[in-house]
N, C-alpha and C positions, 0 to 999 in steps of 0.2 A: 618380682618374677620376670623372667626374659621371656618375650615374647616373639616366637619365627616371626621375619619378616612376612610372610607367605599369608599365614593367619592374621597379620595388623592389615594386610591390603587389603584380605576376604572381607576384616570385618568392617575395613571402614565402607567398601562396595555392599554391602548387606546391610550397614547402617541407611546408608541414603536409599536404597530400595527401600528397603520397611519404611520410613520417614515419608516418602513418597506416597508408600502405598495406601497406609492411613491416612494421610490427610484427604488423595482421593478415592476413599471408600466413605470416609467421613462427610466431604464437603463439597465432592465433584459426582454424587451420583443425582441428576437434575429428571423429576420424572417429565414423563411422554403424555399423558394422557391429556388431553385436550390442549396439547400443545399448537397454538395459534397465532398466529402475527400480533391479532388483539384481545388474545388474553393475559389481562393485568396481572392475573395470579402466578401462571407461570412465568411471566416477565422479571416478578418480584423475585421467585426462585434463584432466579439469574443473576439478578443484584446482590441478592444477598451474598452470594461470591465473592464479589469483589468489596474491596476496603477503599472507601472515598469519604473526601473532607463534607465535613458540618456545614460548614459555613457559606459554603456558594455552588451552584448549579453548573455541576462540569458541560457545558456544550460547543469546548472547543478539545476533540476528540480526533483530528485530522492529524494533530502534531505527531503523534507516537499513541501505542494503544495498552490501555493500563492493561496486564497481567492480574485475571482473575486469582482468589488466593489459593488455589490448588497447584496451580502455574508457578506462582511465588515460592510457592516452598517446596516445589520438587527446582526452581532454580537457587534456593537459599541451598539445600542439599548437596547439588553437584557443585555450586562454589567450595562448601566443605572439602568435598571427595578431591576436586584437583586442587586446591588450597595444599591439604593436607597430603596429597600424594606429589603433589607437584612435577618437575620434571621426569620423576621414574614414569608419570601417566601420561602426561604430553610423547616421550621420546618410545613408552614399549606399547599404551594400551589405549591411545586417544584413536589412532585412525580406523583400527576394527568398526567399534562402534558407532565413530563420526561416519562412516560407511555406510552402515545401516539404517541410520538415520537420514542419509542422504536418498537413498531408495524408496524408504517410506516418500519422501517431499515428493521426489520425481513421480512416484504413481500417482497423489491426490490430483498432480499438476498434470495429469494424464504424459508425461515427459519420459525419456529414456534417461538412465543414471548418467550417462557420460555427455546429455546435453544440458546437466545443471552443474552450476556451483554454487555454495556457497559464499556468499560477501557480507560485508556489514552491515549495509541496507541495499536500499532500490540504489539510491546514487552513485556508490563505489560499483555497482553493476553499470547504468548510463554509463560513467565516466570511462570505464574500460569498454566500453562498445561503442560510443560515441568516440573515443581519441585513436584506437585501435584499429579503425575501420579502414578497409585496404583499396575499396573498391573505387576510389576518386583518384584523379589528376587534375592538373594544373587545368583551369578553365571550365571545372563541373561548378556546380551548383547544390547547395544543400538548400532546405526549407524547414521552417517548423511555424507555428502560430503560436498567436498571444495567451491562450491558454496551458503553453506547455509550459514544465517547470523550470523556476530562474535558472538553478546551475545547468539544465539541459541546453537551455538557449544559451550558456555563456559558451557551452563545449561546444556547441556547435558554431559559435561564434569566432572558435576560436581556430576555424578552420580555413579562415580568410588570413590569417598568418602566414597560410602556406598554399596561397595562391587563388584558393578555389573563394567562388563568391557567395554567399549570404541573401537568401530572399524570407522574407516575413512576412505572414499572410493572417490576419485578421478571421477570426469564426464568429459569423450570426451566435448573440447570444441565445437565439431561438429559434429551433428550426429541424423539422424531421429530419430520420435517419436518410431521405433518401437524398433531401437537400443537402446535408452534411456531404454526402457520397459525391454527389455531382459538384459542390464547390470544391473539394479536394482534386478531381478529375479535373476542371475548369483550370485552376489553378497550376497543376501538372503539365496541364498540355498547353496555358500560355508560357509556360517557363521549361522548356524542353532542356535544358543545362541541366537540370534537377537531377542528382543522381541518387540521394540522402534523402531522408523526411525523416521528421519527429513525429511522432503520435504517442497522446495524451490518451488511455482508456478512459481515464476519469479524473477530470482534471482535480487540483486541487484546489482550485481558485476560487469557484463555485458548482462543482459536485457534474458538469455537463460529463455525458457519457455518450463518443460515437462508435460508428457502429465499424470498429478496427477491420475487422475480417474482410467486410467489402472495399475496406478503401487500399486496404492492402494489396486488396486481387486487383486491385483500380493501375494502384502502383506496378504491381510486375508487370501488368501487359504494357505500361510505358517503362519498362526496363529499370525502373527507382527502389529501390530498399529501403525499408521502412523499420526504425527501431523504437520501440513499442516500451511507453514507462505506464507498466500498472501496477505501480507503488500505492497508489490507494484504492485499486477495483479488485485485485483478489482478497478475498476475506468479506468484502463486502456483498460482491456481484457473486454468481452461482457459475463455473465457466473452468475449460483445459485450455491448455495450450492451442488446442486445436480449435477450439471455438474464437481464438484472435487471428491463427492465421499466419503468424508471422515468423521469420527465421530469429529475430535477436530482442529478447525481452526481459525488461528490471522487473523484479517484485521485491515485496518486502513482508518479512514474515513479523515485524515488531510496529508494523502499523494495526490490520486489521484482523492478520493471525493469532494474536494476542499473546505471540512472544516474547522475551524481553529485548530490551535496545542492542544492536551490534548481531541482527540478522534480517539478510535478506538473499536473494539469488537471481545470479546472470545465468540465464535460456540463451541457445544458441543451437540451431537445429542439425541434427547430424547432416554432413554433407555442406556444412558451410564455415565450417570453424575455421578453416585457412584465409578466412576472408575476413577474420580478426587476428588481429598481432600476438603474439607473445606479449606478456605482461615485460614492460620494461627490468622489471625485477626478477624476473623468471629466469634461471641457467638450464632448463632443461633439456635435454640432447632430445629426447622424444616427448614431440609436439602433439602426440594425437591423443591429449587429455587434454580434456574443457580447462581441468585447473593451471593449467600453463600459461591462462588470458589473463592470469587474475594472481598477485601478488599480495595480502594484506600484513605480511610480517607477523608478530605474536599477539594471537588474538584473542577472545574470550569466550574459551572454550566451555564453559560454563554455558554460559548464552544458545550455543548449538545444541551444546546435551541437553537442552529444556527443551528443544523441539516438538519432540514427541507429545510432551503434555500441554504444550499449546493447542497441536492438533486435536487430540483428543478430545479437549475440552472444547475446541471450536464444532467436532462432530458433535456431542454431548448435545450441544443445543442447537444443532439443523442445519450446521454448518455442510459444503462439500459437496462433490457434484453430485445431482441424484438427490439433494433433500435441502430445500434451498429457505427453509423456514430463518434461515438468522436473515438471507437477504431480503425476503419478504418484510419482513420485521424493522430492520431497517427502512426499505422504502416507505411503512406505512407510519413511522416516526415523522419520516421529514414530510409526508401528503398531511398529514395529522396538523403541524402548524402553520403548512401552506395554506392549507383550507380556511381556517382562519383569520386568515389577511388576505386572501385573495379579492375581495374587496373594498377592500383597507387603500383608500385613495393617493394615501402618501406614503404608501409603501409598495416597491418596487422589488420583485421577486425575480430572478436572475435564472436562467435557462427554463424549459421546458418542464411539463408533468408527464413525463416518459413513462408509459405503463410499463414498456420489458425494461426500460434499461436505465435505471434509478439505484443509488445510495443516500447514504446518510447525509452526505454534504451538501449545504446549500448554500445561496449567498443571499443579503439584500442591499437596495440604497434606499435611506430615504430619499423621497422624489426631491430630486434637483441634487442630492449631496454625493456628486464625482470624486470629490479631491481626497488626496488619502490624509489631509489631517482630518477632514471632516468624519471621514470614517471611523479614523481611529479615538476620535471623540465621541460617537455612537456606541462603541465595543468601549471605550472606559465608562461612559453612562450606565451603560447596561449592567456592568460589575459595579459601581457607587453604589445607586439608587438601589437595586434588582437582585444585585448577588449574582448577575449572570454572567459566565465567562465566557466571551468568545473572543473574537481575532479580526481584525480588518484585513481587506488582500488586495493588493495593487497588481501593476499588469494586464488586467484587462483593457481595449481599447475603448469598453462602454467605461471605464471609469473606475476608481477604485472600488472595494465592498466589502460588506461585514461578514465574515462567513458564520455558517451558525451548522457547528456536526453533533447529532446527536450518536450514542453509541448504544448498544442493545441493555443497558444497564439503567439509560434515563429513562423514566414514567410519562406519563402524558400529562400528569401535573405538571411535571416542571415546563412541559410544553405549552400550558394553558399559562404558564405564567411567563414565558415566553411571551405569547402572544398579546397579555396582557400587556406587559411592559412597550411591546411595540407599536401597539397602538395608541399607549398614553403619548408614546414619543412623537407619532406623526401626526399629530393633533395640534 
């Protein structure tokens, strides 16, 4: 039988809805009712969601963030839908709806549509706002610290190529929001060259979270621009745009949005897009689209059209400004096995117990173990003996450290056996 074109598009488009919709009617409706930071029951709810291995206790969770299974199969679906439709969808029916879904992100992010784009993650965002950046000449000065991320510091590294000089400034591993504020200011005003700064919302390295907004406003009245990487603080932390303050910011929506891999978004505040470049790849004649910063070639448009049911399922369970239960949840994860060891002699617990301003990451040493082989022998002990997975992370100036991320899916067993194991070890 011949089948119209017309009708094989409809029904492959009403294939992947339906497909969608049942699984999240099926497996993404999560109840409310005594839904709480420390309630195990509903937690469980949550896990049961997502699909994880047997055999060892995920708690390196900072890489990329698993895709609960609701998530997974509405993005199994639309790889179908543009698989199967292929470029007749990319070339008539892809940017309608990438559209809309771009609006949807901009509101969550409290942002206007035409100061986001989408990128592949945080760092194709960095890299086009850090290389892009128009505002230096010969003889400025940029700044970032040991806490920010490798490729950030290499791009901005890479800014002494072309004349301008490089200064690196060290953060207290411990130390209030107001300390934070005034070293940054201190720092600022001994190095008045300064025209750039990096900022870190949440590092990756061990979980420290400063307080962006004021060090930002720190920054303008010394005439500096600040471009701001929270590739691991939204999804975690509870916050818009407006709550950091800033004109030019990475995020990523396949860290803690629980997107899948190959999304994230470059922020750049209306009123200052000329003070980022045209993407090197870009031919466009009319510059006053965001997406003109940002070139990624053919990309995995799959990955975007999942957007939505990321979100969704991130609101589903307290996610989003106004209802902050998943970041609650998180902090009381990683307090849960601080607590624990916080008398634990030989063991060494890395930034502060920040009541507002706390995620899942955390780091430790054992006492006296700097070096990053030593570390990374602590994180393969942990997975030998333990079953537990985590990560060693170097860059810090205290030294290297084991990071340890839990995600809203681990239990407080796995945490007690955490704790367990870390205390055998610094014994």
């Amino acid at each position: 039988m011949h089948v119209k074109r017309r009708n094989f598009l409809q029904g492959v488009a009403a294939s992947a809805a339906l497909s969608v919709f049942n699984s999240a009617q099926a497996e993404a409706v999560i109840a409310s009712a005594d839904a709480r930071a420390d309630n195990e029951d509903f937690w469980r709810s949550i896990r049961a969601q997502y699909d994880l291995p047997d055999d060892i206790i995920q708690l390196e969770n900072g890489n990329w963030g698993v895709m609960s299974r609701p998530v997974m199969k509405e993005y199994f679906a639309q790889t179908q839908k543009v698989n199967t439709l292929s470029s007749y969808y990319s070339r008539r029916q892809f940017l309608p709806e990438f559209f809309t879904i771009v609006k949807q992100t901009a509101a969550l992010l409290g942002a206007g549509d035409n100061e986001i784009a989408f990128t592949r993650g945080a760092t194709e965002a960095l890299m086009n706002l850090i290389s892009n950046y128009r505002g230096l000449k010969t003889g400025d000065a940029v700044m970032y610290a040991d806490t920010d991320y490798d490729s950030a510091q290499a791009a901005f590294d890479k800014w002494q190529q072309r004349g301008m000089k490089r200064i690196v400034i060290n953060l207290p591993e411990q130390a209030t929001d107001e300390e934070y504020v005034a070293f940054y200011r201190t720092a600022l005003e001994q190095n008045p060259q300064v025209k750039l700064l990096l900022l870190t919302h949440m590092s990756h390295r061990h979980g420290l979270v400063i307080p962006v907004k004021e060090v930002v406003a720190e920054a303008r009245k010394l005439g500096v621009d600040c471009i701001v990487d929270a590739a691991h603080s939204w999804g975690q932390l509870d916050f818009t745009v407006e709550d950091l303050g800033a004109d030019f910011i990475a995020f990523n929506l396949h860290k803690w949005m629980g997107a899948p891999l190959g999304a994230g978004i470059m922020y750049i505040r209306n009123g200052r897009l000329n003070d980022i470049a045209q993407a090197a790849g870009d031919g466009s004649e009319d510059t006053s689209r965001i997406y003109t910063r940002v070139h990624s070639g053919t990309l995995n448009m799959a990955s975007w059209l999942t957007v939505p049911a990321a979100l969704e399922f991130h609101s589903k369970m307290g996610g989003g400004k106004g209802s902050a239960l998943k970041a609650t949840r998180l902090a009381y994860l990683r307090r849960y096995w601080w607590q624990q060891l916080a008398d634990i002699k030989g063991v060494e617990l890395i930034a502060a117990d920040n009541d507002h301003a706390m995620g899942a990451i955390s780091s430790l040493r054992l006492k006296g173990q700097t070096s990053a082989e030593a570390n990374k022998a602590i994180a393969a002990r942990l997975l030998k003996e333990f079953n537990i997975f985590s990560v060693h992370r170097t860059g810090l100036a205290g030294g290297a450290c084991v990071r340890i991320t839990p995600s809203v899916f681990n239990t407080t067993t796995e945490l007690d056996q955490l704790a367990s194991a870390l205390k055998t070890m610094a014994l």
